[in-house]
Structure formats: structure tokens, C-alpha cells
Backbone as a ProteinNet text record, in pm:
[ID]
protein_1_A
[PRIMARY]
XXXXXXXXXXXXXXXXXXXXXXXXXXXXXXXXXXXXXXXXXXXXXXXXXXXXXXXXXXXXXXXXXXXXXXXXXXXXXXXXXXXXXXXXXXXXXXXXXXXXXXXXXXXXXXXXXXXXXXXXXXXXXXXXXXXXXXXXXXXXXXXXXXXXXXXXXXXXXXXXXXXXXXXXXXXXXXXXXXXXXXXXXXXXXXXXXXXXXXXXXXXXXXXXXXXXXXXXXXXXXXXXXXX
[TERTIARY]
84.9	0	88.3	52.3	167.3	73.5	-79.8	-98.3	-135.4	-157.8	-152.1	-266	-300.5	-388.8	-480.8	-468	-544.3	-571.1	-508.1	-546.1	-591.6	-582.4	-585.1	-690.1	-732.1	-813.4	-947.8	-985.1	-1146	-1210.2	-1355.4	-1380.8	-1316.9	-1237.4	-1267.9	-1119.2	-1003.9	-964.3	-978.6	-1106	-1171.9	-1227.9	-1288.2	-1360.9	-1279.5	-1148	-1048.6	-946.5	-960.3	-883.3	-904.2	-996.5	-988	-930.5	-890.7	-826.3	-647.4	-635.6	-479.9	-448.4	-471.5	-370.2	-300.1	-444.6	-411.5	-319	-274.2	-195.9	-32.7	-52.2	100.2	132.6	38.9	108.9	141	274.6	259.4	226.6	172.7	82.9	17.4	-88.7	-189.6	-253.3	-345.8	-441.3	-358.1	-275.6	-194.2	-120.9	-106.7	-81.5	-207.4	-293.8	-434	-434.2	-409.3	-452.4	-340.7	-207.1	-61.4	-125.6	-143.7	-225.4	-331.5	-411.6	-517.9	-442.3	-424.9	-264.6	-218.1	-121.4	-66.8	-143.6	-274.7	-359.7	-421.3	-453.4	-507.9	-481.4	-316.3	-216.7	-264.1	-308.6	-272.9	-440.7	-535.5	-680.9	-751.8	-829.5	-999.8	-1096.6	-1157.1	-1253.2	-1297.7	-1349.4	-1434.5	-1370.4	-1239.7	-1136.5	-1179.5	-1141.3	-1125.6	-1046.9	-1065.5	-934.8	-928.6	-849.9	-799.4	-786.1	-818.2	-736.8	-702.8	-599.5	-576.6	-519	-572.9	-586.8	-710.6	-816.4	-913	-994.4	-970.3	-1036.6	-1020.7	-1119.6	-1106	-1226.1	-1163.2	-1265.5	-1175.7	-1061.1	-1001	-966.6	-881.9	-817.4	-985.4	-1055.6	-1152.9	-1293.4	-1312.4	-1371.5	-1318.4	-1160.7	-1099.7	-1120.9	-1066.5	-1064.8	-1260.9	-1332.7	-1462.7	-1488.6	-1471.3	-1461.8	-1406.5	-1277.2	-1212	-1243.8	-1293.3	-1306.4	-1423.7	-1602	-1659.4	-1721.7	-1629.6	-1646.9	-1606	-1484.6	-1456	-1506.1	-1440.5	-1548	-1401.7	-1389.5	-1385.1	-1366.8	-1253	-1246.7	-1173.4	-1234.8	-1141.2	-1127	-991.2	-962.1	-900.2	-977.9	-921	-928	-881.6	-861.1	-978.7	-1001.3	-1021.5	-1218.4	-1304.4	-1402.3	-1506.7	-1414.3	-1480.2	-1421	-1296.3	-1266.6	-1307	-1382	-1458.3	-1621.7	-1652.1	-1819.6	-1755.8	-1626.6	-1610.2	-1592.3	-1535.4	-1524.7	-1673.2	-1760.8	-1876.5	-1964.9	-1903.3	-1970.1	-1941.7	-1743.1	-1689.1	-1737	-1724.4	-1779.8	-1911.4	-2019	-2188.1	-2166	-2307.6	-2263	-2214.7	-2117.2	-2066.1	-2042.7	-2189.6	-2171.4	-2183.6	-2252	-2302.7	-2157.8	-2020.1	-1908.3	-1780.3	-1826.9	-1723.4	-1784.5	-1715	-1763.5	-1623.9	-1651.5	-1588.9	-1584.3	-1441.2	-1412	-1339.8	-1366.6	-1306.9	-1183.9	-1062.7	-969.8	-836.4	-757.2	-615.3	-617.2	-516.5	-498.4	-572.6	-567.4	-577.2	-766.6	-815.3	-961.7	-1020.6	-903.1	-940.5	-1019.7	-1109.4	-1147.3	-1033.3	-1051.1	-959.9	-964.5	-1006.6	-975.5	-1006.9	-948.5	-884.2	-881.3	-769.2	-772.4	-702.6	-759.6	-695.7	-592.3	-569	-463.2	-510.5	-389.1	-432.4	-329.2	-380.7	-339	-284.1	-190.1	-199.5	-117.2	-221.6	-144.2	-192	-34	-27.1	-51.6	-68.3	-82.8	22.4	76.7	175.1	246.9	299.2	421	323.3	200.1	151.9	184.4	222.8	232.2	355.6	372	503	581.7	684.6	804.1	802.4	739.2	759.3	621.9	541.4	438.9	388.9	496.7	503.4	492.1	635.7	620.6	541.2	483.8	394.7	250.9	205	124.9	119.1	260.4	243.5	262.3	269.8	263	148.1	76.6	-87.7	-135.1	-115.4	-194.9	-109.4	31.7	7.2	-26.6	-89.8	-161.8	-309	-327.7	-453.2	-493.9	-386.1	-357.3	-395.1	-418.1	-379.3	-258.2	-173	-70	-42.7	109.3	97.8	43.7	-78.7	-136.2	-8.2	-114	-6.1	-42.8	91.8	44.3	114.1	33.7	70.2	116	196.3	256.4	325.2	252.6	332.1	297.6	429.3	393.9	498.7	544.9	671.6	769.2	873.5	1010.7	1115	1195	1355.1	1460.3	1595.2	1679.3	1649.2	1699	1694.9	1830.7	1909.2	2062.4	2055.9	2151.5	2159	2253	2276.1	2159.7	2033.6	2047.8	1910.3	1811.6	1766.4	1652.8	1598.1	1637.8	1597.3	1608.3	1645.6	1611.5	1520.9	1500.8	1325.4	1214.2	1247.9	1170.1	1105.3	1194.7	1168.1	1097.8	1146.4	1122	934.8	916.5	824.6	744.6	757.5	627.6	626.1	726.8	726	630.7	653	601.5	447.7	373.9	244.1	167.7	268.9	225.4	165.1	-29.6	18.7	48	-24.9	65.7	43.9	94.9	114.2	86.3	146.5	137	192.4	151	253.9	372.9	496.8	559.8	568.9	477.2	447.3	460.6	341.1	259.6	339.1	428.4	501.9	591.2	637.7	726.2	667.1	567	486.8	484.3	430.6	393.9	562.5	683.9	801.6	846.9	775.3	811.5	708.2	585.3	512.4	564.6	647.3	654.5	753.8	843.6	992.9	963	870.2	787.6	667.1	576.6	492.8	512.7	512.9	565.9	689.6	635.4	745	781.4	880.5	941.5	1111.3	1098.7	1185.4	1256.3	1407.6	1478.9	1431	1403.8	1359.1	1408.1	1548.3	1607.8	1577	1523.2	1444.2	1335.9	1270.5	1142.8	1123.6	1174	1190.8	1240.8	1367	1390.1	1289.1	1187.6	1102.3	970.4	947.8	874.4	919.8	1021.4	1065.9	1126.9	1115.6	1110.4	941	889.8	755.8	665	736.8	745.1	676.1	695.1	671	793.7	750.7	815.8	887.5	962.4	966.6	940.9	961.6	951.5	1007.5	941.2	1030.4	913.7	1029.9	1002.8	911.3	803.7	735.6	674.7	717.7	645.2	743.2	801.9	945.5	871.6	825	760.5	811.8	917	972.5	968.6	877.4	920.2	859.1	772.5	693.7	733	705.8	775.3	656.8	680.6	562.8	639.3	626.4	610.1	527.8	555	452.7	535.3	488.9	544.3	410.5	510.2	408.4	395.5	265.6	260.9	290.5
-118.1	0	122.8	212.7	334	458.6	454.2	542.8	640.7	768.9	844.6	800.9	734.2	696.9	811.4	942.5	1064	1081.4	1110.4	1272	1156.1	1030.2	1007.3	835.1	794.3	685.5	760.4	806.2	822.2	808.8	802.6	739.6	633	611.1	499	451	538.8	445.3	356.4	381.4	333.3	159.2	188.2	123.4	-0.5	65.1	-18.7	-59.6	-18.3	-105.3	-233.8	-322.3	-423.4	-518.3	-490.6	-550.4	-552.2	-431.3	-446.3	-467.4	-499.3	-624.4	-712.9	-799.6	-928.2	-969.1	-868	-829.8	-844.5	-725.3	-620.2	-685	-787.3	-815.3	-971.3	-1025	-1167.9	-1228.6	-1309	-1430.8	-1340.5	-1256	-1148.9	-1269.4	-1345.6	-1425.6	-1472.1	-1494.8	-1546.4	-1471.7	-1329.8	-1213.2	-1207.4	-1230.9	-1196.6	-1327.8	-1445.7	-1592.6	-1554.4	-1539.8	-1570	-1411.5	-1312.4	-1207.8	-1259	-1296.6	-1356.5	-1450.7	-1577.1	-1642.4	-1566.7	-1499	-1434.3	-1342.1	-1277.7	-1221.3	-1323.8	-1429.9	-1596.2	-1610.9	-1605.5	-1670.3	-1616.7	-1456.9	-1382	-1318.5	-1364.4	-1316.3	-1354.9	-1359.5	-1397.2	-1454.9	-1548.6	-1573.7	-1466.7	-1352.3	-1225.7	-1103.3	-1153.5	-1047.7	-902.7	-838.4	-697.1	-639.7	-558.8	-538.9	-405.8	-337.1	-238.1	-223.6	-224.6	-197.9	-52.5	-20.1	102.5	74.4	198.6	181.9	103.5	103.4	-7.9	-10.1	136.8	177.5	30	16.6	-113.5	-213.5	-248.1	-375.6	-488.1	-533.8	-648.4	-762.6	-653.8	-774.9	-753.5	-653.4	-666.1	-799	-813.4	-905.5	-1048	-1051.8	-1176.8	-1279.4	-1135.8	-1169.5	-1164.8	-1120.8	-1138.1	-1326.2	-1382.3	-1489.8	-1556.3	-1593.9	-1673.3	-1658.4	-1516.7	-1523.7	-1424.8	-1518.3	-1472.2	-1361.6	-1449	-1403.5	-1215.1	-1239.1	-1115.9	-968.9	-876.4	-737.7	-628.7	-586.7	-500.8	-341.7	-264.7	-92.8	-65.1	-59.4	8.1	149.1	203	340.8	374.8	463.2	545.1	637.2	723.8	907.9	894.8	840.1	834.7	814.2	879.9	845	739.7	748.9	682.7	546.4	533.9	396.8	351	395.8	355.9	294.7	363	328.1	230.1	176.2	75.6	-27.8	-60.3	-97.9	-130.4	-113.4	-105.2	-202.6	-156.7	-267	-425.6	-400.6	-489.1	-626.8	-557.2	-658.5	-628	-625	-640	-801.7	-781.3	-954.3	-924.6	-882.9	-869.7	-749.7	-662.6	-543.2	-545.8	-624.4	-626.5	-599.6	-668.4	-683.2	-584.4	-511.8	-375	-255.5	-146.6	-27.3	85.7	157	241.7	360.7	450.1	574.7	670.7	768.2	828	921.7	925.8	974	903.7	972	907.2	801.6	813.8	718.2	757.1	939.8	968.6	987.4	941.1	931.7	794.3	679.8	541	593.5	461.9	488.6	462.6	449.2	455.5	255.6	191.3	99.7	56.1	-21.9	-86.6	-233.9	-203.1	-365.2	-439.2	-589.5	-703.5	-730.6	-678.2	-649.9	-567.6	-519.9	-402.1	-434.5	-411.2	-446.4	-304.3	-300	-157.5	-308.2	-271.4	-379.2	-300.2	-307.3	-258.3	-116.1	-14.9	109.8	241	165	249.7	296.2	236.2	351.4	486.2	478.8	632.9	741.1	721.5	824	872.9	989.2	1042.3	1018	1057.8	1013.7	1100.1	1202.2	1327.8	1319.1	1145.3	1165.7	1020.4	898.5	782.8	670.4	781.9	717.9	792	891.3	937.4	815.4	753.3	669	547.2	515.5	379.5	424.7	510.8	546	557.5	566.1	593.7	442.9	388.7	208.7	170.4	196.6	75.1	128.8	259.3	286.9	253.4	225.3	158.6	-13.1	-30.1	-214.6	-263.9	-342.5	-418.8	-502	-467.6	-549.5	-660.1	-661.3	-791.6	-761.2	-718.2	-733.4	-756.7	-824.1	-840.7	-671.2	-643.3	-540.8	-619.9	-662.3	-678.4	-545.2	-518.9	-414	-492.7	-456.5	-476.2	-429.5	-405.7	-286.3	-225.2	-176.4	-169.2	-118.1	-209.1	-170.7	-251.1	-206.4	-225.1	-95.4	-126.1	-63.2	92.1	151	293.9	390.3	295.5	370.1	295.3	383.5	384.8	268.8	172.8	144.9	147.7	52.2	-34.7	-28.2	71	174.5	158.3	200	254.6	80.4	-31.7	-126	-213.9	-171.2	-214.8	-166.8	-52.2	26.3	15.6	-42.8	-114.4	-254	-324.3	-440.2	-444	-353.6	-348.8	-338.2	-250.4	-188.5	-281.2	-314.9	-464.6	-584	-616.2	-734.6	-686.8	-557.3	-561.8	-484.4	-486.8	-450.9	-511.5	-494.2	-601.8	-666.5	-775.3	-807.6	-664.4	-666.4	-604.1	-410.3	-407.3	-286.5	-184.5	-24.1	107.6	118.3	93.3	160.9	251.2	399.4	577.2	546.8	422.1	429.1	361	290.3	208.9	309.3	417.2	498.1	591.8	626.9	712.8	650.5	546.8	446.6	475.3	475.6	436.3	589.2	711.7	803.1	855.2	822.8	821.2	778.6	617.4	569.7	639.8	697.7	778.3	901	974.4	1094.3	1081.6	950.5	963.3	844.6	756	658.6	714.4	677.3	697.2	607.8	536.1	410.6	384.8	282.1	288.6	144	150.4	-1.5	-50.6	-193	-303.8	-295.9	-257.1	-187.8	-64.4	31.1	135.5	109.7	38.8	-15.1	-47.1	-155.1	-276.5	-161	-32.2	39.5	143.8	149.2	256.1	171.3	61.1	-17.4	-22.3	-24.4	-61.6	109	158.8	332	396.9	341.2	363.4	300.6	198.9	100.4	-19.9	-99.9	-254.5	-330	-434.6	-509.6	-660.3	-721.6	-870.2	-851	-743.4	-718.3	-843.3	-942	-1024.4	-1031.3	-1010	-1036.5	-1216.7	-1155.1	-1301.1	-1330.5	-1186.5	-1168.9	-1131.6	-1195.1	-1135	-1152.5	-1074.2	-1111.9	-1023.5	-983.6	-914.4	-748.1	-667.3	-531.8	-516.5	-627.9	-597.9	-675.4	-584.7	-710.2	-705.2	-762	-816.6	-836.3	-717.5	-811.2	-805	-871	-863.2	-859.7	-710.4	-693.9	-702	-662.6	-628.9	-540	-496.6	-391	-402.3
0	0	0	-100.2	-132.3	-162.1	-76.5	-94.1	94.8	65.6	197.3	226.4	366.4	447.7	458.9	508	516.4	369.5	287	208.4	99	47.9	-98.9	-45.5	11.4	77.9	43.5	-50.7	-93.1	-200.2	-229.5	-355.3	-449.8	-551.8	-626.9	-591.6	-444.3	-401.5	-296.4	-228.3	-134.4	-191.3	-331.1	-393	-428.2	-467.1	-491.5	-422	-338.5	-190.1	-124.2	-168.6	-122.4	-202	-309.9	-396.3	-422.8	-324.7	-288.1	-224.1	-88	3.5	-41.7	-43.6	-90.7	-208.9	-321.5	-389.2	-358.9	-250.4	-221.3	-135.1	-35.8	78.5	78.4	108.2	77.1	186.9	183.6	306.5	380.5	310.3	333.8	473.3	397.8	518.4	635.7	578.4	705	820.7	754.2	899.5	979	880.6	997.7	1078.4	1052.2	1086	1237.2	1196.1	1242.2	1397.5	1349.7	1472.8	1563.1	1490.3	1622.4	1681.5	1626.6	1715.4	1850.1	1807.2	1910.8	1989.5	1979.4	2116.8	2134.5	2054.4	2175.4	2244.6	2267.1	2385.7	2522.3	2499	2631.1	2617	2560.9	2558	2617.2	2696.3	2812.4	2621.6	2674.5	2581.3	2529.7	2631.6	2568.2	2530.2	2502.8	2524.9	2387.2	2439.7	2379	2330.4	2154.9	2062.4	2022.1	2093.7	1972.2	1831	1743	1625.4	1526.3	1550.3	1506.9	1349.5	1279.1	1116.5	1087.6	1115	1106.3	992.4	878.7	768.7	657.1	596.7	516.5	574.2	676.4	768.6	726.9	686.2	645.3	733.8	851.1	968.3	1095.3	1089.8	1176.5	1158.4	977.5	944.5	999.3	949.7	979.7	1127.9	1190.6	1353.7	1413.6	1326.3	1417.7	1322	1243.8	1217.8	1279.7	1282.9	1398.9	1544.3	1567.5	1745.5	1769.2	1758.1	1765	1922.7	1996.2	2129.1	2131.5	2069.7	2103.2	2031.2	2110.8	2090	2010.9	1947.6	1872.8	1874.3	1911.5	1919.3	1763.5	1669.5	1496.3	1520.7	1483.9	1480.7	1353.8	1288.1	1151.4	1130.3	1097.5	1023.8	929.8	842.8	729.1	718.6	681.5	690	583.8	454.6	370.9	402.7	427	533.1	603.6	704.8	825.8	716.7	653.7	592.9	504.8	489.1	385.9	464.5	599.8	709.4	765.7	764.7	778.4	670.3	577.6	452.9	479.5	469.5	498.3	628.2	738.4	825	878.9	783.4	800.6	831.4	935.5	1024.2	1171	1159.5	1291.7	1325.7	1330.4	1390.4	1545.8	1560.7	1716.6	1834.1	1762.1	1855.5	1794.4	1691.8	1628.1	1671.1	1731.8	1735.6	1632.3	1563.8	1492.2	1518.9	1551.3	1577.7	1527	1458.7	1328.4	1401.8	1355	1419.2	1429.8	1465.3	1535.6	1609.2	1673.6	1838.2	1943.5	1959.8	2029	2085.9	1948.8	1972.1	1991.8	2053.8	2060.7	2200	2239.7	2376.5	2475	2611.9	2715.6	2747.3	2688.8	2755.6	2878.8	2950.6	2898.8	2787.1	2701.4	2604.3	2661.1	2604.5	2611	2509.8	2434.6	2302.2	2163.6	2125	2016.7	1887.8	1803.2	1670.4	1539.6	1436.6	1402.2	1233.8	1153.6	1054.8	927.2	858.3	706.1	755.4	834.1	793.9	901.9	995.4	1053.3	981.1	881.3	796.8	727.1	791	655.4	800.2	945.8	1051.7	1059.9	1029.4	1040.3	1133.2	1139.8	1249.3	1378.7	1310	1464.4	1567.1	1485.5	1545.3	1584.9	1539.6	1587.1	1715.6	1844.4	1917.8	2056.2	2003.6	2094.7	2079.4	1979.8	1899.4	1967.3	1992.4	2059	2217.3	2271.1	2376.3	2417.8	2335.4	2373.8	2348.6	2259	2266.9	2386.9	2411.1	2522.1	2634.7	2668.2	2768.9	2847.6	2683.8	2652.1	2718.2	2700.6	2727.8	2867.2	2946.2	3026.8	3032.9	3174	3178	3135.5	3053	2955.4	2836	2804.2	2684.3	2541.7	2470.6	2295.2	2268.3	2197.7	2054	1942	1837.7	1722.4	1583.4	1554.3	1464.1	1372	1228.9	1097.6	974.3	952.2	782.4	739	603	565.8	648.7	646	701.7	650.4	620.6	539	562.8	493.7	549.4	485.9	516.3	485	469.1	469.3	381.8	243.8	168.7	22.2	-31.9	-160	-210.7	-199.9	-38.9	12.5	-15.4	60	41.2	-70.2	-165.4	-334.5	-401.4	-342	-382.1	-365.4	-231.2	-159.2	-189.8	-245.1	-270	-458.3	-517.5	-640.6	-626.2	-541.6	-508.5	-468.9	-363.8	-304.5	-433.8	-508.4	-644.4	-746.5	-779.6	-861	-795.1	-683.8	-635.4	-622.3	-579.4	-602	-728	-810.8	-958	-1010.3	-1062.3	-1160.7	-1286.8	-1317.4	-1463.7	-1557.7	-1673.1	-1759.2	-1718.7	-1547.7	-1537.6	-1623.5	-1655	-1703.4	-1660.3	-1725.6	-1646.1	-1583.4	-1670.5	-1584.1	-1456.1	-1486.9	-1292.8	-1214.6	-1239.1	-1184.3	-1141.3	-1196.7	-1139.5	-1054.3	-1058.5	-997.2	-822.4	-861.4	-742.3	-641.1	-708	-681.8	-578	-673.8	-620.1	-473.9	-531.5	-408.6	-302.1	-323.9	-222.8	-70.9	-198.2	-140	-57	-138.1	-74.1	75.2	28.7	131.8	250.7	223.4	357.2	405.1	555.6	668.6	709.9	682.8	682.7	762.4	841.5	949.4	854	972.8	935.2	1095.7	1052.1	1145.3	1286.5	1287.7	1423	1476.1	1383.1	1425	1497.9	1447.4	1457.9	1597	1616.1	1787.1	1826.2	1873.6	1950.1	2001.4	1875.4	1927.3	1989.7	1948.6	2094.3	2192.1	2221.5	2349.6	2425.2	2328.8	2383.9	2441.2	2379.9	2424.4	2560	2613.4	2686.4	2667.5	2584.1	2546.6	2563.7	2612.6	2622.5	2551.1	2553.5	2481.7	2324.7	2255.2	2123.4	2043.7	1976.6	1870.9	1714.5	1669.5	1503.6	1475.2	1426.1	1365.1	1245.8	1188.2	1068.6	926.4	838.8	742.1	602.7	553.3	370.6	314.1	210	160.8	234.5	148.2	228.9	348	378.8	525.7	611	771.9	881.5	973.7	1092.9	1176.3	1319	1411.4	1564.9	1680.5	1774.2	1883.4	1993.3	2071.9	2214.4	2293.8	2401.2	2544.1	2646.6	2666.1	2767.9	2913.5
[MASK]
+++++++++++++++++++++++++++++++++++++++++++++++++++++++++++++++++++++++++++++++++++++++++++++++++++++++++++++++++++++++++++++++++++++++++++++++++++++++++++++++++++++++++++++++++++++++++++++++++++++++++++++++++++++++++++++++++++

């Protein structure tokens, strides 16, 4: 995903957003499968979820399937996200509630674990680890946070090769090149994108704990700490 979560998530790319995950991201079902996993471990049957970035309804559909018990907090900026989110998991409204906004408009909790997948890299840097400072405030002791979404290195070559890599791999067949470059420059300009050691330091700057990597698919990574 290479486009700005705020400013460019409306109309016919709203429309067309459910059709790029599963695309761009490799073993799409299986981050969602491999996440509920890990808040199983440490969840109450009726346990209670954060999920921040929740515009779409993708991992909120997933997880009200596998774990009907549980109840549901989605947080997004984005409003035509949230009513697509809405479309998305009709069925299981009874255990999702939706709140338009940041972090800072999640409720107070407390959760049993909180989730932020595929969309942390669209939050700037000067505005990151205040972000996770606020979910794991949110948490109950212990709780999982699951976090994953582009990260690779960020010195040169590197960078500019992941960054090819990344647009190639969710291109698809017989894409433009234009757009292919477009996509390339977007990517450079609008994601805020950390290296993997960035990443784990600023969990554990925020105060989480036991940070380990469980998630490696080309440009995206995946881990789960604790509050």
C-alpha cells in the first residue's frame, strides 16, 4: 500500500482497496490468521481489541470470524474507510464499534490487546512514538500489541532497492511503467518508513516489552510486544 492513508483513501480508491492487500502483501491471510494467534495466547474468551488503522474492515472481518467471542475498538482518520469498514464486516456489527480519528480518539480501555497492521508507515516520524505510547496505555498489563507494515533498510543502495522491489512485487501483470514509477516516487515521498532496528527500539522506547520479530515477507515485517 503506497498510498496516503489521510489525504488520498477516498472514492474509487476506497472502492479499490480491497483488492490491494491481498496483492502487495505476501501471506496477506496469514498475517491476519498468524495475529489472532498471538492475542489468543494472552486473551480472556471475551477479550477486547484495539485496532488502530481499522479503515477497510479487512483484519476486523478476519478476527470477528475466527473469534466470535470477542469485541472489537477500529480506529481510523479516514471516513470513507470507516463506511467501507462497515460494509466490509456487516454480520458482525453487534461486537465492532468504529471511531473516526487518530490514536488519540481510541477509547480509554482498557484492552486485552491491540493491533496496528499494514498502515503504521503512513504516521510520520515526529508523530510515531507518541502513537504507541498511547496504545500501550490503553492495554492491560501484559497485553499483545501486534505491529506490521513496511520496514527495510533505509541507507543507500538499500533503500531505493526495496523500494523497487516493493512496487514490482504488487504490480500487476502487464502494469505502465508511468505508474510504476509514480507508485516508486510516491513511495519515497509519502511513507514513513523505518529499518527493522528502528522499529523494535522505538517499541521498546515507548514502553513494550519482549519485542520479537514473527512476521518477514519481503518489504513488510511483523512483531509482537508487550505492555
Amino acid at each position: 500500500m503506497v498510498q496516503n492513508h489521510e489525504s488520498n483513501f477516498a472514492g474509487n480508491a476506497v472502492r479499490s482497496y480491497l483488492e490491494g492487500p491481498p496483492r502487495q502483501v505476501p501471506g496477506f491471510t496469514s498475517l491476519h490468521r498468524m495475529t489472532a494467534m498471538l492475542m489468543a495466547e494472552r486473551m480472556p474468551e471475551n477479550g477486547r481489541v484495539l485496532v488502530l488503522g481499522a479503515g477497510g474492515g479487512l483484519e476486523l472481518k478476519a478476527f470477528a470470524e475466527m473469534h466470535a467471542s470477542w469485541s472489537f475498538d477500529g480506529v481510523d482518520p479516514s471516513l470513507d474507510m470507516l463506511q467501507l469498514a462497515r460494509q466490509v464486516t456487516e454480520g458482525h456489527g453487534d461486537s465492532i464499534r468504529l471511531h473516526e480519528g487518530d490514536i488519540s480518539m481510541a477509547p480509554e480501555g482498557p484492552f486485552d490487546a491491540a493491533t496496528c497492521l499494514l498502515t503504521f508507515h503512513h504516521v510520520p516520524l515526529d508523530r510515531r512514538l507518541e502513537a504507541l505510547r498511547q496504545v500501550r496505555r490503553r492495554l492491560k498489563t501484559n497485553a499483545p500489541f501486534v505491529l506490521a507494515h513496511v520496514s527495510f533498510p533505509q541507507t543507500e543502495p538499500e533503500r531505493s532497492l526495496w523500494i523497487d522491489r516493493h512496487v514490482a512485487y504488487g504490480a500487476p501483470e502487464g502494469a505502465d511503467p508511468a505508474r510504476l514509477e509514480n507508485a516508486r516516487s510516491a513511495m519515497r515521498e509519502r511513507l514513513c518508513i523505518l529499518s527493522p532496528d528502528e522499529e523494535e527500539a522505538m517499541l521498546c522506547e515507548a514502553g513494550f516489552s519482549d519485542v520479537a520479530l514473527f512476521y518477514a515477507a519481503f518489504s513488510f515485517k511483523g512483531w509482537v510486544a508487550y505492555a
